[in-house]
C-alpha positions, 0 to 999 in steps of 0.5 A: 176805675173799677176794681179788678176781679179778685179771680182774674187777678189771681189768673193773670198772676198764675199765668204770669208766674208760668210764663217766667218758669218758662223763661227760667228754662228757657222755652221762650216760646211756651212763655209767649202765650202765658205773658199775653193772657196775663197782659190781657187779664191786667192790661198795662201791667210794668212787669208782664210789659217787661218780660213780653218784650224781653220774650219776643226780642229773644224770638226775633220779633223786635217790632213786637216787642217795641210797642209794649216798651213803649207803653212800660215806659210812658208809665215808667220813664226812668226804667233803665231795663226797659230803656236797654230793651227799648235800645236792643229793639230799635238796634235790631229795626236798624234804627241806630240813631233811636237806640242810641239815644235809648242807650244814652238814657240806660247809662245816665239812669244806671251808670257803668253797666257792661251791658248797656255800654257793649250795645252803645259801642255796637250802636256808633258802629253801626252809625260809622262813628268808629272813633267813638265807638272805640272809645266807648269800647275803652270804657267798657275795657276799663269795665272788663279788663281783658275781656275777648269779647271786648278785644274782638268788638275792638277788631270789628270797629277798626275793621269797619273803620277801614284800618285793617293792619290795626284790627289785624293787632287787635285780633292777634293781641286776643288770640295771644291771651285766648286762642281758642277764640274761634271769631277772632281766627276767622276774622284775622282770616279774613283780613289775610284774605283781603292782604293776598295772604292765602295760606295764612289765612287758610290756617286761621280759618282751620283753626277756627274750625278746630276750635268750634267755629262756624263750620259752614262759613268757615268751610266756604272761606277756606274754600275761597283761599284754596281751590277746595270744593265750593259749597253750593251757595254763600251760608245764608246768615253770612249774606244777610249779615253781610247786607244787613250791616251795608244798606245805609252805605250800599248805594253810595259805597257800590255806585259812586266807589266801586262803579257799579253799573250792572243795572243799568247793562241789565237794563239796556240789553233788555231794552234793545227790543222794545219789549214791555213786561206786565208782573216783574220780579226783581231777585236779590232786590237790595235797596232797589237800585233796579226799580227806576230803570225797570219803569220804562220797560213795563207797561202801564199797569205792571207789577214789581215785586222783590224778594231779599235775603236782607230785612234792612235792603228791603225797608230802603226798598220799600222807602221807594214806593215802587214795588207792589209786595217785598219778600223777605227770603232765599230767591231759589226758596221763594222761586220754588214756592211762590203762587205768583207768575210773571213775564220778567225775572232780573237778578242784577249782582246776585248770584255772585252769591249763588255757586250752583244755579239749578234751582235757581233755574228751576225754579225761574222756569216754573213761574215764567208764563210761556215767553216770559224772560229771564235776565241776569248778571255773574262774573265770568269764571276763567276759562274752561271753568264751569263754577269757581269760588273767588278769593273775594268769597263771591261765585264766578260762573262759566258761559258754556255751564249756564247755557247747558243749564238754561236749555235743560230748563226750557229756555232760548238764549235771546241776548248775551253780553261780556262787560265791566261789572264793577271795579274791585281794588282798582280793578275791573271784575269781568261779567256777564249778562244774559237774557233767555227766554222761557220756551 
C-alpha cells in the first residue's frame, strides 16, 4: 500500500475539521461537501464515514448514507455509533426488520442507551409487535423515569395496537404531569374524535395550538369536529405520515377490512366503451392497487406512470413492475409541471385528501391530449354542499360543484356513477365516480 502524501493528508484533515464546525453550527449542508473531499482524499477513513453519514441522515438522504455505514462497519463491526446510524437508515427505508436487528447489535455493544432503546420501541412498532414494543418502552421508562417523550411513544403504540380507551389514559397521565405537551392534545384529539366526542376534542386541538402545536394539522382537525372553514387540502406531512406508517397493511387492511372497491367501480365504467389508452397516469397511486385493472384497457404498447405523496406506497408499487416512471410528489404539483401528455388520468380514493380541486383540475386539462379522459372517485357531500370536511378528516365533494368545475376546465361529462366506496365503522361511505372527457 503506498503512503499517503504528507500534503494530502493534511488537506483532508483541514476539510474534515471544516466539515465538523459546520456540523457544530448546524449547517449541515455546508458540511457535506467538506466530508466528501476529505472522503475522496483518505478513502475509507472510520470517522469521515461516521459523520457523512450522520450528515445525510440529518438531510433525509438515508439511502446515501447507507453504504458509507456499510463500508465503516466491515472495518469496524463493534461500532455501536455506527450500528445506531445504520438502524436510523434502514428505519427511514421502511426496512424495519434490518434496523432492528442493527438495534439489537447497538444495545448488546452498549447496553441501556435511551437512545438506541427509544428507536428499538419505535421499530416493533413499526412491525406491529405492539406488545414488545411496550414493553421495550418499559425499559426505557425504567431509563427515564417520567420522561413525556416516552409516556407519548406509550400512547402511540397502544394507539396502533388498536386499544384507544388505554392510549386515551396514557395521553391523560402525561398531560397531567406536562400540559403543555402539545402532540399529546392532539392525539387525545384524535381519539375523542374517533369516540364521536367533538367538542372535547376541539379543545384538545385549541390547546394544542395554545401550546405551540402544529398549527396546520391542528387547524385542519379542529376544522373537522366543528364545521369551521376547511382548509384547501389535507397538510402535506399528515398525508405522507399517515401512508407512510399504512403501506405494509394498506392493501389488506382497506380490501379485505374495509371493503374497498373503488378501483374496481373506477375500472368497469371505464370499460363500458371498449376504449383503449396509450400514456396512463395513476394519481395518488399508493401501493398500486389500480395497475392490474388498468392492463386490460391500455393498448399493447401503453404506458403507466404514478405519482404519490407516500416514499413507502410508492417502493410497494414499484414491487410490482408494472409501472414505467414512479413520482414521488403532490398530484396538483406534479400536474402542473410535468412535461409529459397523456390519454388516461385515474385518481381512485384521492382526493378524499384534496378539499379544493382547481388545480387539480387544471392541471388534468393541461397534460390530457385533446380526448384524452379523466376518471376519479370522492365521497358525495350532503346535499346542497359544495365541499365539506368530515369528522373522519377526509374531504366530501358535491356533484353540481365538479360539474361547474370540469366545464370551466374544458371537459365533457362522459359517465357519472353513485356507489359504495367502502365501509367505515360499519357503515357504508357513499361516492362518486366520474369520467370526463377533455374538450
Amino acid at each position: 500500500m503506498s503512503a499517503i502524501p504528507p500534503d494530502a493528508f493534511e488537506s483532508a484533515r483541514q476539510r474534515f475539521l471544516q466539515g465538523l464546525a459546520a456540523i457544530e453550527a448546524g449547517r449541515w449542508a455546508d458540511a457535506e461537501p467538506h466530508l466528501e473531499a476529505a472522503l475522496a482524499l483518505l478513502p475509507g477513513r472510520p470517522s469521515t464515514l461516521l459523520n457523512l453519514a450522520a450528515v445525510r441522515l440529518r438531510l433525509g438522504r438515508p439511502a446515501d448514507a447507507l453504504p458509507l455505514l456499510d463500508e465503516l462497519l466491515r472495518q469496524q463491526p463493534a461500532d455501536a455509533q455506527a450500528w445506531g446510524h445504520h438502524a436510523t437508515a434502514l428505519a427511514a427505508l421502511g426496512r424495519h426488520d434490518e434496523a432492528l436487528a442493527s438495534l439489537d447489535r447497538t444495545i448488546a455493544l452498549a447496553p441501556g442507551q435511551p437512545a438506541a432503546l427509544h428507536q428499538r420501541a419505535l421499530a416493533l412498532g413499526a412491525l406491529g409487535r405492539y406488545d414488545e414494543a411496550l414493553a421495550a418502552l418499559d425499559a426505557l421508562q425504567a431509563a427515564r423515569p417520567g420522561d413525556a417523550e416516552v409516556l407519548f411513544l406509550r400512547g402511540q403504540a397502544l394507539q396502533a395496537a388498536g386499544r384507544p380507551k388505554e392510549a386515551l389514559a396514557e395521553y391523560e397521565r402525561l398531560l397531567a404531569a406536562h400540559p403543555d405537551a402539545a402532540p399529546a392534545w392532539t392525539q387525545r384529539g384524535g381519539i375523542l374524535k374517533d369516540m364521536g366526542r367533538h367538542a372535547d376534542a376541539a379543545e384538545c386541538f385549541r390547546q394544542a395550538l395554545a401550546h405551540g402545536g402544529d398549527v396546520e394539522l391542528n387547524r385542519y382537525f379542529l376544522a373537522s369536529v366543528t364545521g369551521d372553514a376547511a382548509p384547501q387540502a389535507a397538510p402535506r406531512a399528515y398525508v405522507e405520515g399517515l401512508f407512510d406508517s399504512y403501506a405494509a397493511e394498506f392493501d389488506d387492511h382497506l380490501v379485505g377490512r374495509l371493503g374497498y372497491r373503488t378501483p374496481q367501480l373506477l375500472a368497469a365504467l371505464l370499460a363500458a366503451d371498449g376504449r383503449r389508452y396509450g400514456a396512463v397516469l395513476d394519481l395518488g397511486c399508493g401501493t398500486g392497487l389500480m395497475a392490474p385493472l388498468l392492463d386490460a384497457l391500455r393498448t399493447p404498447d401503453a404506458t403507466l406512470d404514478g405519482v404519490d405523496l407516500s416514499a413507502a406506497m410508492l417502493e410497494r408499487a414499484r414491487a410490482l413492475g408494472r409501472y414505467r416512471h414512479l413520482h414521488h410528489g403532490d398530484v396538483a404539483e406534479h400536474l402542473r409541471v410535468t412535461p409529459e401528455r397523456h390519454d388516461l388520468l385515474v385518481a381512485a380514493d384521492v382526493f378524499v385528501y384534496v378539499g379544493a380541486l382547481d388545480e387539480v383540475f387544471a392541471g388534468a386539462a393541461r397534460v390530457l391530449a385533446p380526448g384524452g379522459r379523466f376518471l376519479f372517485s370522492v365521497e358525495e357531500a350532503d346535499a346542497g354542499q359544495a365541499l365539506q370536511l368530515r369528522t373522519s378528516s377526509r374531504y366530501a365533494h358535491g356533484l353540481q360543484s365538479l360539474r361547474t368545475l370540469a366545464a370551466s376546465c374544458g371537459f365533457v361529462e362522459r359517465g357519472v356513477e353513485r356507489a359504495t366506496l367502502r365501509h367505515d365503522q360499519q357503515r357504508p361511505i357513499g361516492g362518486l365516480l366520474l369520467l370526463l372527457e377533455r374538450g
